[in-house]
Rosetta silent file (secondary structure, phi, psi, omega in degrees, C-alpha in Angstrom):
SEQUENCE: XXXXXXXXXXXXXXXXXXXXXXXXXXXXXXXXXXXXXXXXXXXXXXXXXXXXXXXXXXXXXXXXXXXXXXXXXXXXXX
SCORE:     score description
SCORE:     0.000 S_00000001
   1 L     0.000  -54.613  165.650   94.458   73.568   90.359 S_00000001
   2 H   -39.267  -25.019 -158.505   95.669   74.407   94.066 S_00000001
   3 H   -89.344  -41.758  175.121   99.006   73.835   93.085 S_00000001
   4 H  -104.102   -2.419  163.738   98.698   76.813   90.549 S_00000001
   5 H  -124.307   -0.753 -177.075   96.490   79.204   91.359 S_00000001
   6 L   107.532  -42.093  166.033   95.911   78.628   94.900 S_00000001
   7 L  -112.654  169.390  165.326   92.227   77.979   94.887 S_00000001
   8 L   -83.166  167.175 -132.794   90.347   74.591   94.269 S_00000001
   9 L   -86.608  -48.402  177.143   89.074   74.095   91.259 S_00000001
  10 H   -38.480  -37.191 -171.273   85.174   75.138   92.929 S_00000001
  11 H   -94.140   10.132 -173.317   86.619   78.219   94.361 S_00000001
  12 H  -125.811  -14.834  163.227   88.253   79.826   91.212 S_00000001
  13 H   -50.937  -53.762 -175.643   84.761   78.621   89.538 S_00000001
  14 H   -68.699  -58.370 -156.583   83.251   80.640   91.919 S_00000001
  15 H   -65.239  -49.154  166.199   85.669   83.436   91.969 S_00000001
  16 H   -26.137  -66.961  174.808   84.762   83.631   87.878 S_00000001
  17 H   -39.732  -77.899  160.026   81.342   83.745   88.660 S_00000001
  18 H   -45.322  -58.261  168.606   81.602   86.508   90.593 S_00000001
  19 H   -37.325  -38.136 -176.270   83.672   88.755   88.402 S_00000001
  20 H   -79.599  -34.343  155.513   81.331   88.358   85.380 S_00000001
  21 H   -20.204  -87.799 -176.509   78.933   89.275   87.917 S_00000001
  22 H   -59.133  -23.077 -173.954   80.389   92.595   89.086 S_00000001
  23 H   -79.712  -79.345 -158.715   81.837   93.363   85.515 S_00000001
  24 H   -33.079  -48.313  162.135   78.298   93.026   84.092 S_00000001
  25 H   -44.994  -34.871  167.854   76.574   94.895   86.748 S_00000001
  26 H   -64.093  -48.139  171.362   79.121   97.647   86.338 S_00000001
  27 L   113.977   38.609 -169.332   78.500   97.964   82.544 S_00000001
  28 L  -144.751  134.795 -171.546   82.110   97.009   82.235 S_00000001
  29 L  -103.636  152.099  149.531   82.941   93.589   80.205 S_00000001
  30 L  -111.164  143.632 -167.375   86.112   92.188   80.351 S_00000001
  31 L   -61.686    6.010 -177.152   87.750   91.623   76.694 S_00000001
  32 L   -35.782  162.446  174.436   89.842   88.772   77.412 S_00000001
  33 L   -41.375  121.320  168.440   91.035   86.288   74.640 S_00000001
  34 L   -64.645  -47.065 -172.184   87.998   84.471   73.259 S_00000001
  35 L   -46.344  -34.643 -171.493   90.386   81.051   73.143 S_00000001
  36 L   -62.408  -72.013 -179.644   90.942   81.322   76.879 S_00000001
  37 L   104.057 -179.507 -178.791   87.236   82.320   77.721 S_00000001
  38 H   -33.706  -60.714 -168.111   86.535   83.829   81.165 S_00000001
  39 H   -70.197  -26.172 -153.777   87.359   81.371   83.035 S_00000001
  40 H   -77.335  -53.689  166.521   90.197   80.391   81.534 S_00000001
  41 H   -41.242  -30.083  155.693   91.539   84.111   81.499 S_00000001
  42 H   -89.373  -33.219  159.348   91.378   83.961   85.139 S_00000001
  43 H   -42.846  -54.256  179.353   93.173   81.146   85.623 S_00000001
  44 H   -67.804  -37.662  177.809   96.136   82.248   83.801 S_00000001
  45 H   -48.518  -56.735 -162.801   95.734   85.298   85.379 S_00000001
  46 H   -87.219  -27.624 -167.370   95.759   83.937   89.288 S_00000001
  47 H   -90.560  -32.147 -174.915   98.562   81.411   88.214 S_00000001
  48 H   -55.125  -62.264 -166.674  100.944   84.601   86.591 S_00000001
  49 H   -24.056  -76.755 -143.535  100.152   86.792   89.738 S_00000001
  50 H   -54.499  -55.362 -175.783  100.605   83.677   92.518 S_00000001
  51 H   -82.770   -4.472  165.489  103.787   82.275   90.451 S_00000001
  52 L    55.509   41.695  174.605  105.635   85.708   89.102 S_00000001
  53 L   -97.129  164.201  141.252  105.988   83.475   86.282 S_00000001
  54 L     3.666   53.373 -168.763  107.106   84.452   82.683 S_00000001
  55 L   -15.779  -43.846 -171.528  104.084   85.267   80.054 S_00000001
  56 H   -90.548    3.109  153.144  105.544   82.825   77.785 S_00000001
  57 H   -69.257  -43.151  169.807  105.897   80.405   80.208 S_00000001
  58 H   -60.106  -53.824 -176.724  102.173   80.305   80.868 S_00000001
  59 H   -47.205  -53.851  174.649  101.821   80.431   76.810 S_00000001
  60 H   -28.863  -76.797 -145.392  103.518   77.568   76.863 S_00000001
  61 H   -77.592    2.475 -177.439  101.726   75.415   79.078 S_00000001
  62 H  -103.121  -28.207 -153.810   97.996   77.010   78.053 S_00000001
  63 L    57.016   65.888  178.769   98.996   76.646   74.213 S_00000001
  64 L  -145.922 -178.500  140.758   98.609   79.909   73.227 S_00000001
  65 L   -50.523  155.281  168.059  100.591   83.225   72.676 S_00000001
  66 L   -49.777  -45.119  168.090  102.431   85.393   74.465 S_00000001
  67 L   -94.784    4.872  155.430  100.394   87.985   73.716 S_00000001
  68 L   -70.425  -60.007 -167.813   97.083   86.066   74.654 S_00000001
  69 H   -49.605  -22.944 -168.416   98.188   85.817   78.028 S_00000001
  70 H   -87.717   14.564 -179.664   99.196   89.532   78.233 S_00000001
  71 H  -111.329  -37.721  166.092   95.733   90.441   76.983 S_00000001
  72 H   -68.249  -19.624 -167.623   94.064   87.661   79.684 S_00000001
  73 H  -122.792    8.025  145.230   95.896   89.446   82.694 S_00000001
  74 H  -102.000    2.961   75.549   95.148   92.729   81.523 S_00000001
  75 H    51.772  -76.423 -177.776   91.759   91.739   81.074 S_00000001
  76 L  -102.567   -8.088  163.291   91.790   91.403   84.795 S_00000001
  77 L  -125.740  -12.771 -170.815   94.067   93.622   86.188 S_00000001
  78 L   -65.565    0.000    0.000   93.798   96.929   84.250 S_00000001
């Protein structure tokens, strides 16, 4: 998990945690891909940022679409 997003697997748990937090309090959800799920939408999300990799490279390796991933990291960055 360090090796691709950077955090340990506890801290991007946490880092989840918090978002769903602040989104909820805010009144603001975010729509990500149900197959990912939150968390999982931030993970692909922190490993596209950190590695300035490819969407379909990520599809690949998550087993999804192209267009899941661009819908998890807009999700989270729009």
């Amino acid at each position: 998990m360090k090796q691709t997003t950077g955090l340990t697997r506890e801290e991007s748990q946490n880092l989840a945690d918090r978002v769903l937090r602040h989104a909820s309090a805010s009144g603001l959800a975010p729509d990500g891909p149900p197959i990912l799920g939150p968390y999982g939408s931030l993970v692909v999300t922190l490993t596209y940022l950190r590695r300035n990799s490819a969407q379909v490279d990520r599809a690949e390796r998550y087993g999804v679409s192209q267009s899941t991933i661009s819908r998890a990291v807009s999700s989270l960055t729009a």
